[in-house]
C-alpha positions in Angstrom: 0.0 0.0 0.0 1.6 3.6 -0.8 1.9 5.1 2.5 4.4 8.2 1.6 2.5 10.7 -0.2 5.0 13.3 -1.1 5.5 17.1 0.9 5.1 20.5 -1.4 8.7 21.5 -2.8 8.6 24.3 -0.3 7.6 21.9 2.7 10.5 19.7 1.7 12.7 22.7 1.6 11.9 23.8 5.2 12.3 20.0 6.5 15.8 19.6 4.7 16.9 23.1 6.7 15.7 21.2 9.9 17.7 18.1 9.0 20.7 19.8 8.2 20.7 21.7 10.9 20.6 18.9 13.3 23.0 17.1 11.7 25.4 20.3 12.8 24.4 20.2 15.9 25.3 16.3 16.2 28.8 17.6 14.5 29.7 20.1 16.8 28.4 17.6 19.9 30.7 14.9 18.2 33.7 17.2 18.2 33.3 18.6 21.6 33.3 14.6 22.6 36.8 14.6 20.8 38.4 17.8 22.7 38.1 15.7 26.0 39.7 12.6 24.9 43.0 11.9 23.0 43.5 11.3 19.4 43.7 7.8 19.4 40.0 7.3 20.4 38.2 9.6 18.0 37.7 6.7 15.8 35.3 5.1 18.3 33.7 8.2 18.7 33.0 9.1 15.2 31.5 4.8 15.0 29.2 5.8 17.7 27.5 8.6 16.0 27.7 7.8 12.1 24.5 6.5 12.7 22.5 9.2 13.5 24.2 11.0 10.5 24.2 8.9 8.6 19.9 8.9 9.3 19.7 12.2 8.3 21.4 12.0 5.1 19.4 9.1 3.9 16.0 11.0 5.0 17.2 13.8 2.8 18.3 11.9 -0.1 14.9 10.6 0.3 12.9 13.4 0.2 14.8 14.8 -2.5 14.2 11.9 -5.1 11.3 12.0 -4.4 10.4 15.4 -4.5 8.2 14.9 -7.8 6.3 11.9 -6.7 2.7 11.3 -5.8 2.7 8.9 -3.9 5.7 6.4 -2.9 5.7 2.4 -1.5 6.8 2.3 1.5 5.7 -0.1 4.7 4.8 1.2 7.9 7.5 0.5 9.8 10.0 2.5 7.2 7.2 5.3 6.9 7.2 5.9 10.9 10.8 6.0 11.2 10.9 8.2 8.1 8.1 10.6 9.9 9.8 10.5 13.1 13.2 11.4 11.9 11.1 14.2 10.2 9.7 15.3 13.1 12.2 15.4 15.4 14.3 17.4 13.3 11.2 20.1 12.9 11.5 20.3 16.7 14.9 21.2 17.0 14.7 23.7 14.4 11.9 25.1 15.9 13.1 25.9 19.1 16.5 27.6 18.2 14.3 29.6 15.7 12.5 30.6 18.6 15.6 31.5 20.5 17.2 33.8 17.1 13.1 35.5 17.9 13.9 36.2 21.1 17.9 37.1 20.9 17.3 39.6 17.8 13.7 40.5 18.4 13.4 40.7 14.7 9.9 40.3 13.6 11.0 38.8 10.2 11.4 34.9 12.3 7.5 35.1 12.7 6.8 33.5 9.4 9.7 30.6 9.7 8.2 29.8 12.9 4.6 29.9 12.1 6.0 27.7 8.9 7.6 25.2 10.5 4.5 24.5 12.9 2.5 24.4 10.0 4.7 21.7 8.8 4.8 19.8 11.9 0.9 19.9 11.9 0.7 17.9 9.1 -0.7 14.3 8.8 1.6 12.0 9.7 3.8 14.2 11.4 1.1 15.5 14.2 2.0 12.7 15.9 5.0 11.5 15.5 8.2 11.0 18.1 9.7 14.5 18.6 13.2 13.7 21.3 15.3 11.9 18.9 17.8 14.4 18.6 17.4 16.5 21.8 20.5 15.4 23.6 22.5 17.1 20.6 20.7 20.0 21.4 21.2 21.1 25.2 20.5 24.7 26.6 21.4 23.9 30.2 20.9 26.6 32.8 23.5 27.9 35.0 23.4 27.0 38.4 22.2 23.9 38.1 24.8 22.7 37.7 25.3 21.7 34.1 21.5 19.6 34.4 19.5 20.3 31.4 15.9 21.8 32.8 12.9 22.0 31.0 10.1 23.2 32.1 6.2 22.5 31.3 4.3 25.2 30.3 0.2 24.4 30.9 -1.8 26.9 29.2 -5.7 26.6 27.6 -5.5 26.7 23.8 -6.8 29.9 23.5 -3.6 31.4 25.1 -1.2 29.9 22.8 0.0 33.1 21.5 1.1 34.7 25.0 2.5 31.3 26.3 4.4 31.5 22.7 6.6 34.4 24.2 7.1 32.8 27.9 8.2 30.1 26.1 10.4 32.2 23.7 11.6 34.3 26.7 12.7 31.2 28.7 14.6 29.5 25.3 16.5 32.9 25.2 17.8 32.7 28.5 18.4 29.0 28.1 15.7 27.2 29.2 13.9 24.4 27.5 9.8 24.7 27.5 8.0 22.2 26.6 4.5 23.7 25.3 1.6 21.2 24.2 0.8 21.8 20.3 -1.3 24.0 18.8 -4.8 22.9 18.5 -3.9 19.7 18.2 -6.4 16.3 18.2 -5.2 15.0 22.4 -5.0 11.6 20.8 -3.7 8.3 22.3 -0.3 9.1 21.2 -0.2 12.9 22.3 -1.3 11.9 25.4 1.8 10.0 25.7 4.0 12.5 24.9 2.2 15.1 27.5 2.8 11.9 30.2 6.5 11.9 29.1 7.2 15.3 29.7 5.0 15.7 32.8 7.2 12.8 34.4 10.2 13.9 33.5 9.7 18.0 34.4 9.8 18.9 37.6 9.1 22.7 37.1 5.3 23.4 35.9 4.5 27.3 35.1 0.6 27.5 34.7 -0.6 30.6 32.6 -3.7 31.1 35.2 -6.7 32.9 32.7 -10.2 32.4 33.0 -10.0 29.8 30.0 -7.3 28.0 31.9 -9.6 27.4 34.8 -11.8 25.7 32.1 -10.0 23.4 30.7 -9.9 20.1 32.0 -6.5 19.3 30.3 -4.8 22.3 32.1 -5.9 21.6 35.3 -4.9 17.9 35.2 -1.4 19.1 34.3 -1.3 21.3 37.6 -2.9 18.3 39.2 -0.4 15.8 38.4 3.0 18.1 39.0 1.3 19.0 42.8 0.8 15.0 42.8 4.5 13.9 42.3 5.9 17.0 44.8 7.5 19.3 41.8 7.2 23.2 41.5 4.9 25.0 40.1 5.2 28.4 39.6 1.3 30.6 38.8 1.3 32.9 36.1 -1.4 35.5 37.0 -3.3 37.2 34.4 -4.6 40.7 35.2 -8.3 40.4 36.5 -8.2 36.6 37.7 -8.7 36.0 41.4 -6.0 32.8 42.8 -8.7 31.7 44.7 -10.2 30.1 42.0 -7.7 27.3 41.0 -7.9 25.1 44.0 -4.4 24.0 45.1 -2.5 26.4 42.7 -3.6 28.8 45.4 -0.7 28.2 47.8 2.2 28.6 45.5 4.0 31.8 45.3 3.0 33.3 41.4 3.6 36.4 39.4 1.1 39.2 37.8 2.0 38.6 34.3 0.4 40.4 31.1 2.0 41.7 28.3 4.1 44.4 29.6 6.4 42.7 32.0 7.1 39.6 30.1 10.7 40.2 30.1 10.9 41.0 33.8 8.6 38.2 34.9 10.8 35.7 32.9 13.6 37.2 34.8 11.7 36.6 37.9 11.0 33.0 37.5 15.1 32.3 36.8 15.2 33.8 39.8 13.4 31.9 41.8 14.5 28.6 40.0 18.3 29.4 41.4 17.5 30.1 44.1 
């Protein structure tokens, strides 16, 4: 059964940026691996991540024959791996994008950003495997002591655009976020990969609006951070009483609107080191 059908020439584009610009990142992770160890053992090295290179040059080679195609055979197995190469790759790109948004503050990354979640939207990519290549990929904090930290961002859907610049914010200063997709189907899979993240976070910031205190999704997230003893930081929007979110209540939050993004992004670093 034909299971690839082929992405636009512009789509394809985008994904071969993504691709190689993880395979840099594995490049420059490789040859920091080589600084710390002599000469003689950079062979083993370079056997331990041809792999993964060598993954991403046969995705693009790929995509690129097959640029022109309708519709390609391909079984299952080959088409997930394909899709979740793909989508990992998306991921990555996205969020340093995110982080050249926030460094330059250029407005002209809006539409690379708004493309590549277009792109990662897409059937058969919606729900794919997205941490293949994340340990290439580390923005660890300082003062914690080299420990990558990621933090879970619960908002309600209709906030997605102000929990776009937390999440932004944070990335600039060298913080992972980890933000549930736009208005995306929370299918078997998705809730998987909200379960993965939620486990392995122990930091939750919850954007606290009166369409937050709605949804059952964002609630549950608070719910099971509170159950498993991590932090949770509130995130206060102007005009919504504290009172009104249960157990949030009795963690320390911030007034946030769009104002003092910058300073209450500064805030929560703070309280994280300290």
């Amino acid at each position: 059964m034909p299971l690839y059908g082929n992405f636009q020439p512009e789509t394809v584009k985008m994904i071969d940026e993504s691709l190689s610009f993880v395979k840099k990142k594995i490049e420059e992770f490789v040859a920091k691996k080589k600084e710390v160890v002599d000469e003689s053992h950079h062979g083993l090295i370079d056997k331990e991540y041809k792999e993964k290179i060598l993954q991403l040059d046969e995705v693009r080679t790929f995509l690129a024959k097959n640029i022109d195609r309708d519709l390609c055979e391909m079984d299952a197995r080959s088409h997930e791996s394909l899709m979740d190469i793909v989508k990992s790759a998306l991921e990555i790109y996205l969020k340093d994008t995110l982080k050249a948004k926030a460094e330059t503050k250029l407005p002209i990354f809006d539409a690379k950003i708004q493309e590549i979640q277009r792109i990662t939207n897409l059937e058969g990519l919606r729900q794919r495997k997205t941490d293949l290549f994340g340990k290439y990929y580390q923005s660890p904090i300082q003062g914690f002591e080299g420990k990558k930290v990621e933090i879970f961002l619960s908002y309600a859907t209709e906030n997605k655009v102000l929990a776009g610049k937390i999440a932004a914010l944070l990335i600039k200063r060298n913080i992972d976020a980890f933000l549930a997709h736009e208005d995306i189907e929370i299918s078997e899979e998705w809730r998987g990969e909200i379960l993965k993240h939620l486990r392995n976070d122990n930091i939750l910031l919850a954007l606290l609006t009166v369409e937050y205190q709605k949804s059952v999704w964002g609630n549950q997230e608070a719910g099971y951070m509170i159950g498993k003893g991590g932090k949770i930081i509130p995130l206060i929007v102007r005009g919504i009483d504290l009172k009104d979110f249960g157990l949030v209540e009795s963690y320390q939050g911030l007034v946030v609107d769009e104002r003092n993004l910058e300073s209450c992004v500064d805030k929560i670093v703070d309280m994280l080191l300290r």
